[in-house]
N, C-alpha and C positions, 0 to 999 in steps of 0.2 A: 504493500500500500504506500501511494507517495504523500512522505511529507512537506509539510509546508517549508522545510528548508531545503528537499531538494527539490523542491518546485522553484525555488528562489534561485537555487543553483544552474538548474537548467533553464528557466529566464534569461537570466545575467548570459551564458553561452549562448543560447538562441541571437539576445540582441548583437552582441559582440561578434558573430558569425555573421549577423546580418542576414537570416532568416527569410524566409517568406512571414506576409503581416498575420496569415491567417493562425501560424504554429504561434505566433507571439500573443494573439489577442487569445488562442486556447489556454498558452499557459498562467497569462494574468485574470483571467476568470476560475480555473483553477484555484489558481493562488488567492483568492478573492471567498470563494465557495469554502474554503479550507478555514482562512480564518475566521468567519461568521461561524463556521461549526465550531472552531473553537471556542471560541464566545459563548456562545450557545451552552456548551456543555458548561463551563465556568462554573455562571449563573443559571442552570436549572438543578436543583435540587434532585428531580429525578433521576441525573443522567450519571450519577454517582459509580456506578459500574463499570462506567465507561472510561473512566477514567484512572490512573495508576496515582499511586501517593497520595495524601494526608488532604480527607477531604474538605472542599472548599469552607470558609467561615462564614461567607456572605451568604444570608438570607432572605425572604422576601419581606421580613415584618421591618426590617433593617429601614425599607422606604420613609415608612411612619416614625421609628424611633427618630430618623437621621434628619426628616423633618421638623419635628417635635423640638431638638437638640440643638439645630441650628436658628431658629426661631427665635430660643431662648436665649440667644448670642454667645454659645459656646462655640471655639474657634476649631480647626479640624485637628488639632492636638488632643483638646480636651473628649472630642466626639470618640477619639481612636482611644484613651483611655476608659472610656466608658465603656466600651465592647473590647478593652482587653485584647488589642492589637496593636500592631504598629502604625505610626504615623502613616510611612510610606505603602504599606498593605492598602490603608485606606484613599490614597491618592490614587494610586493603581486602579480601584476600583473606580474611581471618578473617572478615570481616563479610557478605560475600557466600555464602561457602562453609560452611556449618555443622557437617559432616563434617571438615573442614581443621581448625576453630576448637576442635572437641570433642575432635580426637587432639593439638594444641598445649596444650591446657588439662589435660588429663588426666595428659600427661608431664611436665607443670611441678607440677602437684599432686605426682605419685608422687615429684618430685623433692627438693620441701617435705617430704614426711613421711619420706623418707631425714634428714633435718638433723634433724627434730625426733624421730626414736627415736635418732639420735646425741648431740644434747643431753641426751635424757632420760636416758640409761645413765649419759653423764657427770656428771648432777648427783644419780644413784641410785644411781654405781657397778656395776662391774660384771667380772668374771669372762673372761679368754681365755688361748687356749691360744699361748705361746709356742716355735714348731716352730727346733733348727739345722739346719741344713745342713751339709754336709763336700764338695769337690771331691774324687772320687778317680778313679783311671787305672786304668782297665778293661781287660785283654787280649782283644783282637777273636779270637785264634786261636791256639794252639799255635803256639812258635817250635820250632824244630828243634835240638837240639844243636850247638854252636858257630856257630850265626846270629846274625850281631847282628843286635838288635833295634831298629826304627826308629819314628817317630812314627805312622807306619802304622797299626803293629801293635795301639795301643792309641786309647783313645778316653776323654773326659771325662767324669763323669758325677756329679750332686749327690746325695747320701746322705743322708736322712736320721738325726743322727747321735741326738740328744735331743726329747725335748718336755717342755716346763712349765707349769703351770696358773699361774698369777700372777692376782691382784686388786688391780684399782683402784679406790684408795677414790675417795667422793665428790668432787665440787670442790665448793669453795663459792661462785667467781664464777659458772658454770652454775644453781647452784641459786638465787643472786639474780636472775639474766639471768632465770631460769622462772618464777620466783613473783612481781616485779615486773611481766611481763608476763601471767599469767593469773589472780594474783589483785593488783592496782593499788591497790583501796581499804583492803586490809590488811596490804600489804607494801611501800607505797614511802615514801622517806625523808622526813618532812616534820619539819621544826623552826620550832618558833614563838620568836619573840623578842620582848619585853613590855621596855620601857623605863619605868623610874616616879621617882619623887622621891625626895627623903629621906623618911622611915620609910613607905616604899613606898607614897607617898600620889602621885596624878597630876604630872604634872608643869605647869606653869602656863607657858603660851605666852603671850609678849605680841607684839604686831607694832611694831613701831618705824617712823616713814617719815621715810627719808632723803630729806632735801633737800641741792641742790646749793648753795653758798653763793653764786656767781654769780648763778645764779637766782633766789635770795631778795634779792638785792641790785636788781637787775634790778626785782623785781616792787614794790619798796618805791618805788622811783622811779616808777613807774607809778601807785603809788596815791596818791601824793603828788601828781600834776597835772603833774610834767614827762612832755613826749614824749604816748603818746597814751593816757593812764591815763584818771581819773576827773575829773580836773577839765575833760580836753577835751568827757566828754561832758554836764556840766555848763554850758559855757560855750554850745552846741549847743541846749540847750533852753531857755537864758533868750533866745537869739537869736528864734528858732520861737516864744516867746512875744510 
């Protein structure tokens, strides 16, 4: 039976031989047909037999968890610990699976634009209703004349007791946070600093070059003919002559 790598193999020769187009379009449909079955087997739970080595981890319920998990703005690290896999196990899966990758991509959007109408509000203000509550003890039933009454008889229950409209003004870190980020070229801080002379004329750079006194001492002896300065190589070409 050919596999998909030497389906690949004999492609690669076909085109490099330079083939007729008809053996080339057979072998890249082939190769085509090949890896959809692969695929295929991956991701079906049934096809478990068909398969050799340690069966696959991915399951169908996986869709809903994976949506569920991204939603909540858990990022694809945290999702890959939750099912107790590898990060890159669970990329693979995206890359492979485009149904998979479309419902992980889609819950992470929804969960993006949850944060940014929350920022927006805050940095445009914004209007809610604040509800109280009151705990009070409910009688479950008529007690009778001279019964006492026992915890039984009654039961808990939260009332609402007020509501209040209240308004939150703007903030103003939110509204830097928003306009820094979606307009940059007309709203981030830039400060220039300009250095000048007296009556704000340039200022006048000189470069100085320090020497070590050592050194200068050192090189004066050198050029003087002790050691192996200039006079040795003076003495070197009257010899040569």
């Amino acid at each position: 039976m050919a596999t998909e790598k030497n389906i690949k193999a004999e492609l690669a020769k076909a085109v490099k031989n330079s083939e007729d187009k008809a053996t080339i379009r057979r072998l890249r449909r082939e190769l085509k047909q090949e890896k959809e079955l692969k695929l295929k087997i991956l991701f079906d739970p049934n096809s478990f037999n068909k398969r050799r080595g340690r069966k696959p981890l991915f399951r169908d319920h996986m869709f809903k968890e994976g949506k569920k998990l991204a939603s909540l703005g858990l990022t694809v690290e945290r999702i890959a610990d939750f099912w107790q896999i590898n990060p890159v196990t669970l990329w693979r899966w995206t890359k492979k699976n485009p149904r998979f990758c479309k419902t992980i991509r889609e819950a992470k959007e929804a969960a993006d634009a949850k944060v940014v109408e929350s920022l927006f509000n805050r940095a445009c203000g914004y209007q809610y209703e604040e509800k109280t509550f009151e705990r009070t003890l409910l009688q479950i039933r008529p007690i009778p004349a001279g019964v006492k009454a026992t915890d039984e008889d009654f039961y808990e229950k939260e009332i609402l007791k007020k509501r209040v409209v209240r308004e939150l003004a703007p903030d103003g870190k939110a509204c830097e946070f928003w306009l820094l980020n979606r307009q940059p070229d007309a709203w981030k801080a830039v400060t220039h600093q300009v250095l000048t002379g007296k009556d704000d004329k340039p200022i006048d750079i000189r470069f100085v070059r320090m020497v070590d006194p050592e050194k200068k001492e050192a090189q004066k002896k050198a050029d003087s003919g002790n050691g192996n300065g200039r006079g040795d190589k003076k003495k070197i070409k009257k010899i040569k002559k």
